[in-house]
N, C-alpha and C positions, 0 to 999 in steps of 0.2 A: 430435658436435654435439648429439645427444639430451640429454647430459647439461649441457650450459649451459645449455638452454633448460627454463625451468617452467611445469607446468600453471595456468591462472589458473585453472582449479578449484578445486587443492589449497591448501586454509586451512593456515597456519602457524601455530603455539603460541605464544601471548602470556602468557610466563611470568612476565613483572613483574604481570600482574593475575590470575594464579592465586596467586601468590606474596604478594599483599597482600589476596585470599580469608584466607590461611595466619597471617599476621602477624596480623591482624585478629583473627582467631579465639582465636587465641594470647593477644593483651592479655584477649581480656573472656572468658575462661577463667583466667586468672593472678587477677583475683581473687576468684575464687570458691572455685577451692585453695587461695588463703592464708586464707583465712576460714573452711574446712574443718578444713582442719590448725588454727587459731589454736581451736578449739570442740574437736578431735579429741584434740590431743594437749596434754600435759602445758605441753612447756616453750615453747611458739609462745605470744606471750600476741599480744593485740588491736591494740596498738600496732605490731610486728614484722609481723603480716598487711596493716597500712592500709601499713607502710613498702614491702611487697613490691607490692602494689597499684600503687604509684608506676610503677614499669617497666611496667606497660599503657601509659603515658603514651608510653615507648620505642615501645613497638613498637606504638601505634598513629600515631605518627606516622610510624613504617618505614612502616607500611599507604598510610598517606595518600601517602608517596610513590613508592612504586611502584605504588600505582594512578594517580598521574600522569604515570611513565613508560609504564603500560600504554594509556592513555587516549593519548598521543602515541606510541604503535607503531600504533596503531588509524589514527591521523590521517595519518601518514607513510607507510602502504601503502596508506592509501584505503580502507582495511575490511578489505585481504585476509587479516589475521590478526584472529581472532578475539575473544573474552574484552570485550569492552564492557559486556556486563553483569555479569559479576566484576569488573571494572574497578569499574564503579560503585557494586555491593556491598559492596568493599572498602576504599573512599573510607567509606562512609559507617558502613561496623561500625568502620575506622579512625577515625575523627572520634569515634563511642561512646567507644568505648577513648581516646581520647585525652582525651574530657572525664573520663571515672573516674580515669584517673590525675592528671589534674591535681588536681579536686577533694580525691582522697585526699592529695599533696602542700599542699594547700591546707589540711587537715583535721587533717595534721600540723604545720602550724608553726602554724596557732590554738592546737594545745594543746602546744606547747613554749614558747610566750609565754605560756601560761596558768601552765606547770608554774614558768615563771621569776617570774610575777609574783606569787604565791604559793597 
């Protein structure tokens, strides 16, 4: 019987809003390495760094939702697991990341209509 029953002390791990801590981080680091490498190395030119840029867009939008899932683990146990404010964190470094990637997508197809129209 001990083992059915659980402490309402013991917090549980809310791993959709540590995990969109992770994602989050992930987009608005992506492109700061392709802009690295695009300066660093030879054959990465500027264009291929803004195009890598883009998947921030990906994975800040993961961000955004699994700090939605984590935000309703929070709401569905009543608080008794954790992470609220990773949750929250992660919403909004997600949203970051997610505006850089768009803009960089947005930044590449101005200059593919530029490079088309001549």
């Amino acid at each position: 019987m001990d083992g059915l029953t659980r402490s309402s002390s013991a917090r549980g791990r809310n791993d959709a809003a540590r995990g969109s801590v992770v994602l989050a981080l992930l987009g608005l680091a992506l492109p700061v390495l392709a802009f690295v490498a695009a300066r660093k190395l030879q054959d990465v030119t500027i264009v291929q760094a803004t195009g890598a840029t883009c998947a921030s867009a990906v994975l800040g939008g993961a961000a955004v939702l699994l700090a939605r899932r984590g935000l309703r683990n929070i709401e569905r146990t009543i608080g008794r697991v954790g992470g609220e404010g990773a949750a929250r964190v992660g919403r909004l470094l997600g949203l970051i990341s997610l505006a850089i990637g768009l803009s960089a997508g947005i930044a590449l197809a101005v200059y593919a209509v530029l490079n088309v129209i001549g």
